[in-house]
C-alpha positions as CSV (number, residue, x, y, z in Angstrom):
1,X,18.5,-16.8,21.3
2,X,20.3,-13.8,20.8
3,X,17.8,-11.1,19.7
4,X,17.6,-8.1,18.0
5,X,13.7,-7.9,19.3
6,X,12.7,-6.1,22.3
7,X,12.3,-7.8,25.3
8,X,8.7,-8.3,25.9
9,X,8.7,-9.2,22.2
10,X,11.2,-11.7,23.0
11,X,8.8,-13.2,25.8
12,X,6.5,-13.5,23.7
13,X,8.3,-15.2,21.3
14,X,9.9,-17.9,23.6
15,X,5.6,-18.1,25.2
16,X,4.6,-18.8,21.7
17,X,7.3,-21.3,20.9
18,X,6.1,-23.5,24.0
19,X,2.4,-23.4,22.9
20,X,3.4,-24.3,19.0
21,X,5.4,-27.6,20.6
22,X,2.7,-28.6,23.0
23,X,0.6,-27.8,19.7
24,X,2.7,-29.8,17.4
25,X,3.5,-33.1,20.5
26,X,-1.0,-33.4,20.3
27,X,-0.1,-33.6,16.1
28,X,-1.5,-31.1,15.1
29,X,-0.3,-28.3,13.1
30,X,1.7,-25.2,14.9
31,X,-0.2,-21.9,14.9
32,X,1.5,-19.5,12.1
33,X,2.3,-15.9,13.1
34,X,0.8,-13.1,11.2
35,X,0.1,-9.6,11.3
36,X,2.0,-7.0,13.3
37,X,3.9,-10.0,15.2
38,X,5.0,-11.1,12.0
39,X,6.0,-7.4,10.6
40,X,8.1,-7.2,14.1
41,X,9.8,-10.4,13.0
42,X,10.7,-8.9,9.5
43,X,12.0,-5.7,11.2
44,X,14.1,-6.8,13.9
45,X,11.4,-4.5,16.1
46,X,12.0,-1.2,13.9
47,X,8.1,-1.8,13.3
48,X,6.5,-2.9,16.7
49,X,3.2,-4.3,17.3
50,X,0.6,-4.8,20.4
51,X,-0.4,-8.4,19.8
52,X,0.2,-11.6,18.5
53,X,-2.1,-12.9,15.5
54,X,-2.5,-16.3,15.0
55,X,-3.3,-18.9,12.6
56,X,-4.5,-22.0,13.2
57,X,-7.3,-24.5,12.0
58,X,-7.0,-26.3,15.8
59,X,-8.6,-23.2,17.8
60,X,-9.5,-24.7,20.7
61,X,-6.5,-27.0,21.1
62,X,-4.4,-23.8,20.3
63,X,-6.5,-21.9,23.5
64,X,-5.9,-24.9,25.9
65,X,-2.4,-25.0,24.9
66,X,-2.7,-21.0,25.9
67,X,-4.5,-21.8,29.4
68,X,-1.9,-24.3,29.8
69,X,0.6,-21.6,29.5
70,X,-0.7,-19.4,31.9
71,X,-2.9,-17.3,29.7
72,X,-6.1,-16.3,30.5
73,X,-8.8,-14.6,29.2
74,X,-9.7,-10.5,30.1
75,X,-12.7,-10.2,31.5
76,X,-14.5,-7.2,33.4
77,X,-16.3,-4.2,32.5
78,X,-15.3,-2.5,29.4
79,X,-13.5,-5.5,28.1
80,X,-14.3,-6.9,24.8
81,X,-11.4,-9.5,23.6
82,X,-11.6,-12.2,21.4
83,X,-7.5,-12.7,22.5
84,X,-5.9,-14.0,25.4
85,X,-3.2,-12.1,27.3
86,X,-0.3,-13.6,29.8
87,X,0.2,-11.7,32.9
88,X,3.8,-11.6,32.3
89,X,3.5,-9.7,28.8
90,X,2.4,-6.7,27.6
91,X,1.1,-8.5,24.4
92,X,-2.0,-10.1,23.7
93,X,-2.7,-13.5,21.5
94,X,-5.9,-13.7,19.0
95,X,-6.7,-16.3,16.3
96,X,-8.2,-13.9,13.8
97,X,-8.3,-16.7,11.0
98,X,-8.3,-20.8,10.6
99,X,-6.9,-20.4,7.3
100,X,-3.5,-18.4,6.3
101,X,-4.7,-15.4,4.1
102,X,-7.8,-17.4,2.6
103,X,-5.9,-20.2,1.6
104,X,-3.7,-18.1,-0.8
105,X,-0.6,-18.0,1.4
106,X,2.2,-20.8,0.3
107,X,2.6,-23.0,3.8
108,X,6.1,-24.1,2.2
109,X,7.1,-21.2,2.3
110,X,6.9,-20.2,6.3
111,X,9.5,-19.4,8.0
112,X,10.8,-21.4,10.8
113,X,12.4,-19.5,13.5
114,X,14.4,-21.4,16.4
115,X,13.4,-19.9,19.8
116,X,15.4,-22.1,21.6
117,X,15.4,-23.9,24.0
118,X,11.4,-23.5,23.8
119,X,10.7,-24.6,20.6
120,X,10.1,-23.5,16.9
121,X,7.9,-20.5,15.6
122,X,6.2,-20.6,12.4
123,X,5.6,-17.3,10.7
124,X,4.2,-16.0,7.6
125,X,6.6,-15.4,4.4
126,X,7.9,-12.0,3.9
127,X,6.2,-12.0,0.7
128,X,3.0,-13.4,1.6
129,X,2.9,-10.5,4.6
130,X,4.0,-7.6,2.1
131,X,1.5,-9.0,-0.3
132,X,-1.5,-8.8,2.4
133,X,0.3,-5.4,4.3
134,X,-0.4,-4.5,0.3
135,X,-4.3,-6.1,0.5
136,X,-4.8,-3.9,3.4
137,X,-3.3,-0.6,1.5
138,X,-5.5,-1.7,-1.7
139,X,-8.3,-1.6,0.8
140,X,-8.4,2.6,1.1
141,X,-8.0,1.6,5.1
142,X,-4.8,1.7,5.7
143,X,-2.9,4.0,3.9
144,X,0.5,3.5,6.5
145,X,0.9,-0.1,5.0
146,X,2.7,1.1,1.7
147,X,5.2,2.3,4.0
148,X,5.0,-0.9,5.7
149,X,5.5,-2.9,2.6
150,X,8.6,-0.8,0.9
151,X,10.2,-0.9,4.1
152,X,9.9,-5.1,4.8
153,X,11.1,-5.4,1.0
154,X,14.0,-2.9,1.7
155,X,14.9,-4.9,4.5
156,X,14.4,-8.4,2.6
157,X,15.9,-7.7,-0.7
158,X,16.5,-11.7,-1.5
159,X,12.3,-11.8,-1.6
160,X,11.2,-14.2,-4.6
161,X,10.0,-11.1,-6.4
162,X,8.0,-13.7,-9.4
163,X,5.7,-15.0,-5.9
164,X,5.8,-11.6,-4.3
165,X,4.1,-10.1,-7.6
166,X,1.8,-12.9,-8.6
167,X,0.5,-12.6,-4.5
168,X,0.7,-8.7,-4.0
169,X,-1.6,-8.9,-7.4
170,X,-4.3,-11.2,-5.6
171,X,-4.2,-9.5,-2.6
172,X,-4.8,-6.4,-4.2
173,X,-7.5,-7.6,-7.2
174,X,-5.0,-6.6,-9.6
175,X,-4.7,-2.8,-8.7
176,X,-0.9,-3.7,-7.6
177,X,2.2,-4.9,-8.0
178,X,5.4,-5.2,-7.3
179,X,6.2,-1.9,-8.9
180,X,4.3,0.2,-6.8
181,X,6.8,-1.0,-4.2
């Protein structure tokens, strides 16, 4: 893979592609990237993030896959983690969800990227993740996601701007859409 990601991105990447094929050789479904990770994806790194968020309805199949990889998880005084981290990386891996976005995100729609010779990555549509970067703005939260959105749709002008509208309006109870981008 020739990359325009960082290199402990990239690490990450290539550790995440070798946990979704042990995931997908038991049959089960590979763990979708979301979040940040997914943002970093979109942005060739220009937005960096500090972990991996995962989907996945197979939890604990997805952490023994993780063990399996040499993850482990922190532990000590002052830790709280629900994530796992791999002493090689300076990124952590969490499920934060079993389904992708509620169930509102399009699963035909991932994309597929080839981290080879490790495997496949499956990450969230570029519309579904400016539609919940756009949830989160909605929210009052996290007013740094606008940004976050105009600058992922800048960068991905070929969006399907019908599916990014109809999903930027339910992630954002109607208060959105696509022209506030």
């Amino acid at each position: 893979m020739t990359s325009a990601y960082r290199p402990e991105f990239e690490a990450a990447l290539r550790l995440l592609a070798r946990v979704s094929e042990a995931m997908r050789a038991q049959g089960f479904e590979a763990p979708v990237l979301v979040g940040g990770g997914a943002v970093e994806i979109y942005s060739n790194s220009a937005v960096t993030t500090g972990d991996f968020d995962l989907v996945t309805a197979r939890q604990e199949a997805f952490e023994a896959a993780l063990v399996e990889a040499g993850f482990v998880r922190p532990s000590g005084p002052g830790i709280a983690t629900r994530g796992w981290i791999h002493p090689e990386l300076r990124l952590g891996f969490e499920v934060v969800s079993s389904t992708l976005l509620g169930g509102l995100a399009d699963r035909e729609r991932l994309l597929l990227v080839d981290i080879a010779p490790e495997g496949t990555v499956a990450v969230l549509s570029v519309e579904d993740m400016i539609a919940d970067r756009m949830g989160q703005y909605a929210s009052g939260s996290a007013p740094d996601m606008l940004e976050q959105s105009r600058k992922l749709l800048s960068l991905h002008s070929d969006a399907d701007r019908a599916y990014l509208d109809r999903r930027i309006r339910e992630e954002t109870a109607g208060d959105y859409g696509i022209e506030d981008l």
